[in-house]
Structures are given as C-alpha cells and as structure tokens.
C-alpha angles and dihedrals in degrees: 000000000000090000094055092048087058093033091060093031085069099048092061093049084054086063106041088051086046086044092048100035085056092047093054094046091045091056085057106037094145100087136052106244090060095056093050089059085049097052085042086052096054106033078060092059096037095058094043085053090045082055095040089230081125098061089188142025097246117233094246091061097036078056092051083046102093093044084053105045088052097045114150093196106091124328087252089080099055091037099063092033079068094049094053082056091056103042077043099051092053087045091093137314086264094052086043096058095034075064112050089038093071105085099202088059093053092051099050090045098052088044095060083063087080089045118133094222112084088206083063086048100050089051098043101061094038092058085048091050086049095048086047087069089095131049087239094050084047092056096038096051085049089049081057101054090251090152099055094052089049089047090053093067129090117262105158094098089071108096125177126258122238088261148032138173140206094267102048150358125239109222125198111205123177101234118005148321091288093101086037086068113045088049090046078049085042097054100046094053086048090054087051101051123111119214095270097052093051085050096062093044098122104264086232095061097032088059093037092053091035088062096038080054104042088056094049086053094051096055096038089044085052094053096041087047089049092055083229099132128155116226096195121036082199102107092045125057087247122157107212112225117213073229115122124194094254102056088049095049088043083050089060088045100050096043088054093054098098096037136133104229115127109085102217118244113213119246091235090055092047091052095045090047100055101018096043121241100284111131107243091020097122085048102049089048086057095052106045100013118038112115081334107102136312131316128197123185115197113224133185123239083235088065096065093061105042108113094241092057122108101216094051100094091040090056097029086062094044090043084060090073120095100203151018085253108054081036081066095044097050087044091055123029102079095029108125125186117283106210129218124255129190115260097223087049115121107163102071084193091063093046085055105050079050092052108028098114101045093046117106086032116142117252122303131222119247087003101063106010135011126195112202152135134194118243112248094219096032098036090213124134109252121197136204111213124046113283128224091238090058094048125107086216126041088184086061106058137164117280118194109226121183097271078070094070089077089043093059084046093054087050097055090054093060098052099271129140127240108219124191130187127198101024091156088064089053112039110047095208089061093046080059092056100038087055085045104059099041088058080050097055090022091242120142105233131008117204130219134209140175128208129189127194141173126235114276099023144092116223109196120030122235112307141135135223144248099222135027124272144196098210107205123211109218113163134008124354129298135185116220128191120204120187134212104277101240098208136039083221114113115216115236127233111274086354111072122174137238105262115138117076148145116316086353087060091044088046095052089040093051087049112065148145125227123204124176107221112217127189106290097013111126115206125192121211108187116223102279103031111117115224150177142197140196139161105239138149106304090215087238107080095012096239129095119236141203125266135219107182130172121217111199094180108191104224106213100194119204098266088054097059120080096256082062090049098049079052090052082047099060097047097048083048096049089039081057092053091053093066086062118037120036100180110160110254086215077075119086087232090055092050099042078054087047106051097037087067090048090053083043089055087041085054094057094053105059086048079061094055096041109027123069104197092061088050081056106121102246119222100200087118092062088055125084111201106273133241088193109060083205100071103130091211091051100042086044089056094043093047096056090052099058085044094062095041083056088060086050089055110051095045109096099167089126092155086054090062094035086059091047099053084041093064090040099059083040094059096033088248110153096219094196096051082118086058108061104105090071084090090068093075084083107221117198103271105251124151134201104223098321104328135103118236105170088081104082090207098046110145101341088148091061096034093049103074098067098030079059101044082064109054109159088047097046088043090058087051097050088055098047090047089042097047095041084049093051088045103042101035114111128202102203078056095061101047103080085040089054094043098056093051082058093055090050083061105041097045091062093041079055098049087056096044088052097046088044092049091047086048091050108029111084 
C-alpha cells in the first residue's frame, strides 16, 4: 500500500515540476533556450499519456492548454500541444469531455487547422479526429467552427483508389496521409451535424466539398457495385482512410438534405399527361373514379415523345438502349439500396442514425428488385434469387452485385419478370413526376416502379394493392385483368384487410374487366381492386410481345384519409374551446369535458374501421383556399366533410364506446396508438395546471374511472360536446391545420428523396 501512495505521490510531483517548468518558460517565450525546455516539457507528457502512466490530464496543464496551442514561438509548440489533446482525449470518456468541455482548447485546436506548417496540421486533425471520439467532443469541435476550417483546406489532390470495400476506403493521396486525414476529421463532423449546422456551413465550401464528394462516391459505388474490391493497399502507395463506405455515402446524404433538386411540374401538365387533354377530364376521373372503380386514357405512341410530356426524357433515355441487355445494365450498374423508411417517420436524422450502416449497400432482393414470374398451372408466384423469407438469416440477405446483371438477362430469358422498386429515388425526372403527382392528389409521397416482363409470361400473381396506381405503359403491349372489387372496404397502406375470402373471393374472380395496355395508355386500378397482368397476343400481329410499364401508386397514409382530417378537426375545435374557457380539468366538469372529446376521437375511429366513406383518401391538401366558391374541387371536398360530420352527428351508441374504452384500459391497450400523430399539429405548448391538454388522449386511464362511475352524466355531456362540435366545426378552419400536418410529411419525404437521388444521379 505503502508503494502506490509514493508511486502516485511521484507522479504528482511529475506534474507540479512539468506545470511549473512550463510556467517559468512561458513567462520568458522570447529566447531560444526557453522554447527548447517547452518542447522538452511537452514531449515528456505527451509520451507518458501515450503510456498511460499519466491516467488523467491534470487541471494545471489542461489550464496552460489554450497559451500553448496558440503559441506564436515555433509551430512545434503548437504542434505537440495537439498532440497532448489528442493522447488526452483516448485516455478515457471523462478526460474526452473535460476536454471538450474547455472552450479555449477547442478553440485553439480548431484554429491550428489554418495553420501554414503541415507538421501543425498533421497534428491538428488528428487531435480533432481523437476528441470526435465522443458525441460531446463532436459537438464541441462544430460549436467551434471545426468543419469550416476542415473544409478550408485542399483537398483536390485526393484522388480514389481502384477499389474499395464495405469496411473501408482506400484513399491515394500524392504525398502523405496528411489530406487522408482532414477528409477521414470532415466527415465525421458532417455525420454529426444537425440540420441547422449544416445549414450554416459557408455555401462555397459546401458546394466545393459536395462535388469533391459526389465524384469519390461515384468511383467507390462503382467499385462496390462491381464486387471489385481489393482486400491489401500494399502493392499500391495507398493511404488507408478510417472512412467506410457507409459514412461517406450518409455525408452526401446528409449534405443534399436541404437541396434544391426536384424541377416543378406544373399541376396543368400532370393532369394533361395521365388524364389526356380533354377539358374537365381530371374532374370527371374524381367524381366517378377515385378509388371507385378502374380508369384507362388512351393515348397515342406520338405523346411519349412530344417534347411537353412527362414521361419523354425518361423514354428518350431507355429508348437509347439497343438491347434488353445493355437496358438491364443501365438500369443496374449504379443502382444502390433504397432503404426503407417508415412511413410515419418525420425526423430524416433519426432514420439515419437508424440506417447509417446499411446506407450505400447494393440492391437487395426482395427489397429493391424482384425477378418472377407466375407459374401458368399453380398459379403461384416463383422467384429466382433467394428470397428474404427462405433465408436462415434476415440479417444476411441477397445483394445484387454486377455479375448479377447476366444473371437478370438469363431470367428473362426464361420468362421471368424484372421488378424494380423506388424508382423515384434513382431517375430525377421521375422524381419530378412522382413530386408532382402527390401535390396533384395532396398526398405526401407517390411510388414508382418498374416491371419488366418477356413475351408470352405474367410476372406477379393476383393480387391487389394497398394503395392506388396509374400503371404506364412504356414500352410494348400488356394485358391486364381487373376483378370485381368484393368489399366497399378500402385497404390501408402497409395495413390491408382482409377482404378476399371463400364464395366472395370465387364471385369477384369470375367478374372481371379486361383492358389491352398499348405504348402511352395510362390505366388506374383503385386500392382493393385485385388485378393481373401478362404479355400475351394482342389479337392484332399475332405475336406477343414484351412489356415495360410504370406503376406511380399514390400512397394515402392514415392521417391523409378523412377519417385523419375529422381527427385534425377536433383538435383544431377543442383547441378553439380552450381560448375560451379555461375550466380546470382536476375539476369533474373539466373531466366530463375531457373524456367526452377522447370517446369523440375514438368515434371517429371506428368510423375509420367500418365506414368506407371516412377511409376515403381526402384531397384538402391539393386545394388552395379558393377566391371562386365555385371551384368543383373545393365544393367536392366540402361537401364530403359535412357529410361525414353529418354522420358524427347522427351515431348516439355512447355505451358502446364506453364499453370499448372500458376493455382497452383493462387490457393496457392504448386505444388511440393510431392516433399519435396527432401530436404532430403543434399546438402551442400550454398547459392547465400541469397537464397537457393539447393531446386529445392525456391521461384517459386515470380520468376514466369516475367519468365512468356517472354515466348518465357523462353520457349528457358526450352528446352536448358531440352536438356543439357537429354544429360549430368549419371546414374552411381545418384546411391550413391540416396543411401544415401535410408539410411536416412531405419535407422529410423530400429530404430522402434528395439524399437517395444524390446518391444515385452521376
């Protein structure tokens, strides 16, 4: 015991004579003598940090620190002084944010990355690199304006190495590690930024760095995607970067978040393209179509290639290709994974941190592509890669690599159908289109598939969709089978019904429509409806012929379906109420008030599950408030509102919901989980005596017992709430509410879309 007392003991004393050695030669910096004890100072701290025979950075140094990082005596100083930050920062977590949390450091640390001395420099970003080890250092280091002096720096003379793999990039650099290193510090900080931060990066260097990356990704994605990857830099003077594929590809992402990419296409041109150039044609499919029955346009072959047609870059740049084979391979060879993200996810930084290691990854079976066909005597789909389902390991699934590429082309061949998903994320001028026809319909996002499929075969089995589509006919002929739709009930997104079963199932089967797609016809299947395709004789030459289609499927999420606006009204009514009376809901009054609005939302919902008018997508975020009270869009969508709050209105089974919140708080069942993104209106956040009562759901469980104990009571009070809210509710009051919930969706389906395009686009 007595051993580690003096060990220790001396170490301090170690500490104290370096302390006060570097205190007296500070004091006395103008002569030589005095900087060769300071260099001898800290080359002796740094090396017993290096050892970790010093545990901690004493108080005394960290103090000395910021003088020494901005000595103006030699760059040696300032160089080792670096160096100490960084053998310090990996000491421990503790040491790292004492560290970081000393302002003056960072500073001086972030200022020796515009030094002139390429030994400062060195030192420099490698210390940042060391004190970004921890979340704390990382945001320290970008209060400090860390990135911009990275970013200041050249970096033109990095160039990529022949190969890369999914663990790391090898970097050639002309000289040394030096530039290695300041991209490896740059792209962690990027990693770290917020949207604000990357927001304030200067736009010279932003655009500078985004190019310099765009054109590293291309070279690395190219290799990955070539499965040419080199396993030793050894034979080569490559300087390996800490840098992985996916880091770089999430740093592009990131950096495209807040850009500009998608053209507009203007409402007018969407509707002539897919609903023909008849006046009153759009209006005419809303009425007596939408997600009513099926739609086809005729279109002529000339109308894909006319210059004002959506669809004419896209085609022009498939119709470039001489073959099935090079169509495949453009297709392809730069195709990366699009990931999927949640559909109720509205923070993009939260789906990256999520996603961050898979992102960059080549396609994935199932999940990107499919290639299928449907046996002719089964009936049942067959694929030819391994699927995800079949697989031992989810977490192991298929990538497709460019070898696959011959593979696809053998497939087709042999009848099968080549399937791919996200198109949107990989071709800009459908991104265009897709943008373009969600604003059309006031959806948040529009998919896009492709299919291709050989003469004489059927790709996907009978199925039907949870969400609407325009399929486009592209190239060559289809026929296409769509059956009597067996229920009135509408599928949701990512939550179909059951709706196909027994003799109902044979009935709809036996009834069908049959429509033969030529190139430029557009045809609408509603959600529901099931449906099949083949590539069959068209009855006019004889010969079957092959098929590229286009599917843009608008995806109407819960909160975008009527059900999802009458629970915007509410809120915006109750919120209404709050202004003016500001009755205590610790008070029975105030609970009888409370819970009459949660049975009101829960209302509402079972509407949503039974009745098909309120699953109805709802199109109030297509309409600008209009000047004309004629408008037809704006009176439609009126007049299915009050229609539903006419149905509001006229139920009066309150027991029944009574009952129904009853069972849910007995089986801990939240019965308003659907309802959560209700949260999302952003009220402002004013509270009643500690609760929150812009939630329309806060604190049923505890209120319910004595709001149930008095019935009748509570009953009386339902129906007044209920009645005062079916008389006083506006529509015109709901629509900028509503519209703002719908902004909140579609910017972060536009940040992806961005990151995935940048990610795409060479």
């Amino acid at each position: 015991m007595g051993k580690k007392k003096k060990k220790r003991k001396q170490k301090q004393d170690n500490t104290n004579s370096i302390f006060a050695i570097l205190v007296a030669a500070l004091s006395n910096s103008n002569n030589n003598y005095s900087e060769f004890i300071i260099k001898k100072c800290l080359n002796r701290l740094r090396l017993s940090l290096l050892s970790q025979s010093q545990p901690t950075l004493p108080i005394p140094i960290l103090s000395l620190l910021p003088v020494l990082l901005n000595s103006k005596c030699s760059g040696g100083i300032a160089g080792l002084s670096a160096e100490i930050v960084g053998a310090a920062s990996l000491l421990s977590l503790e040491t790292n944010e004492q560290i970081a949390a000393d302002a003056e450091v960072v500073r001086g640390l972030v200022s020796l990355l515009r030094n002139s001395e390429k030994r400062v420099l060195v030192a420099a970003a490698n210390a940042v690199l060391d004190l970004s080890t921890t979340s704390v250092g990382r945001q320290k280091l970008l209060e400090s304006s860390a990135l911009e002096a990275l970013l200041s720096s050249t970096l033109v003379s990095l160039c990529a190495g022949e190969n890369g793999n999914e663990a790391s990039l090898c970097i050639a650099c002309e000289e040394d590690e030096f530039l290695v290193l300041l991209l490896d510090a740059a792209i962690v900080l990027i990693n770290s930024c917020d949207i604000e931060q990357l927001l304030r990066i200067p736009r010279k260097l932003y655009e500078s760095l985004f190019v310099f990356l765009k054109e590293l990704w291309i070279k690395v994605r190219d290799q990955l995607l070539s499965g040419n990857i080199m396993r030793s830099n050894r034979e080569k003077h490559f300087c390996s970067s800490k840098i992985t594929v996916n880091s770089l590809a999430e740093s592009i992402f990131r950096l495209s978040l807040n850009a500009d990419q998608l053209t507009t296409i203007s409402k007018g041109r969407i509707e002539r393209s897919i609903f023909s150039l008849n006046e009153g044609s759009f209006e005419n499919f809303i009425v007596n179509y939408w997600e009513v029955s099926p739609f086809l346009v005729r279109r002529s072959t000339d109308s894909l290639i006319e210059g004002n047609d959506i669809f004419t870059s896209f085609v022009q740049g498939l119709s470039s290709q001489e073959s099935v084979c090079s169509f495949l391979s453009c297709i392809f060879q730069h195709h990366i994974s699009c990931l999927p993200i949640a559909s109720d996810e509205l923070d993009i930084l939260s789906f990256l941190n999520d996603m961050r290691h898979k992102l960059g990854c080549p396609l994935v079976y199932e999940q990107d592509i499919r290639v299928l066909k449907t046996d002719k005597i089964s009936k049942k789909e067959v694929h030819f890669f391994p699927r995800i389902s079949d697989s031992f390991d989810v977490k192991d699934p298929y990538l497709i690599y460019a070898n696959d590429i011959s593979k696809c082309e053998e497939a087709y061949k042999e009848g099968y159908t080549i399937a791919l998903r996200g198109m949107e994320f990989r071709f800009e001028c459908l991104a265009n289109i897709a943008d373009g026809l969600a604003s059309l319909f006031g959806q948040p996002s529009v998919g896009a598939n492709m299919y291709l499929t050989p003469p004489n075969s059927q790709g996907l089995a009978s199925h039907y969709d949870d969400h609407c589509v325009f399929v486009c006919q592209l190239f060559g002929t289809k026929q296409w089978k769509i059956f009597a739709q067996p229920s009135v009930q509408l599928p949701r997104l990512y939550n179909p019904c059951d709706i196909v079963n027994g003799v109902e199932a044979e009935s709809s089967m036996a009834e069908c429509r049959q429509f033969l797609l030529r190139e430029g016809d557009i045809l609408y299947i509603p959600r529901g409806f099931s449906h099949e395709a083949c590539t069959e004789d068209d009855g006019r030459t004889g010969l079957a012929e092959f098929s590229l289609h286009l599917t843009l499927g608008v995806e109407v999420e819960r909160p975008f379906e009527w059900e999802g606006f009458a629970h915007v009204a509410l809120c915006c009514w109750n919120q209404a109420q709050k202004i003016h009376h500001h009755a205590s809901i610790e008070s029975f009054s105030g609970i009888l008030n409370l819970m009459s609005v949660n049975l009101l939302h829960l209302l509402i919902g079972l509407f949503g599950h039974s009745d098909p008018t309120f699953r109805k997508a709802c199109l109030v975020g297509a309409v600008s408030r209009p000047s004309d009270t004629k408008d037809w869009f704006y009176l439609n969508q009126k007049t299915i509102f009050n229609e539903l709050i006419g149905k509001i209105s006229a139920d009066s089974n309150f027991l029944e919901l009574l009952s129904s919140m009853e069972v849910a708080i007995r089986e801990n069942i939240d019965p308003f989980q659907q309802m959560r993104w209700l949260q999302l209106l952003d009220w402002n956040r004013e509270t009643l005596e500690g609760h929150d009562r812009n939630l329309p759901f806060t604190e049923a469980e505890i209120m319910f017992p004595l709001y149930a104990e008095h019935k009748d009571i509570a009953e009386t009070a339902f129906m007044q709430v209920k009645s005062k809210f079916c008389s006083e509710v506006s529509f015109e009051d709901v629509i900028e509410r509503y519209k703002m919930l719908l902004g909140k969706y579609k910017e972060t389906r536009k940040q992806y879309m961005n990151g995935m395009l940048s990610l795409h686009c060479n």
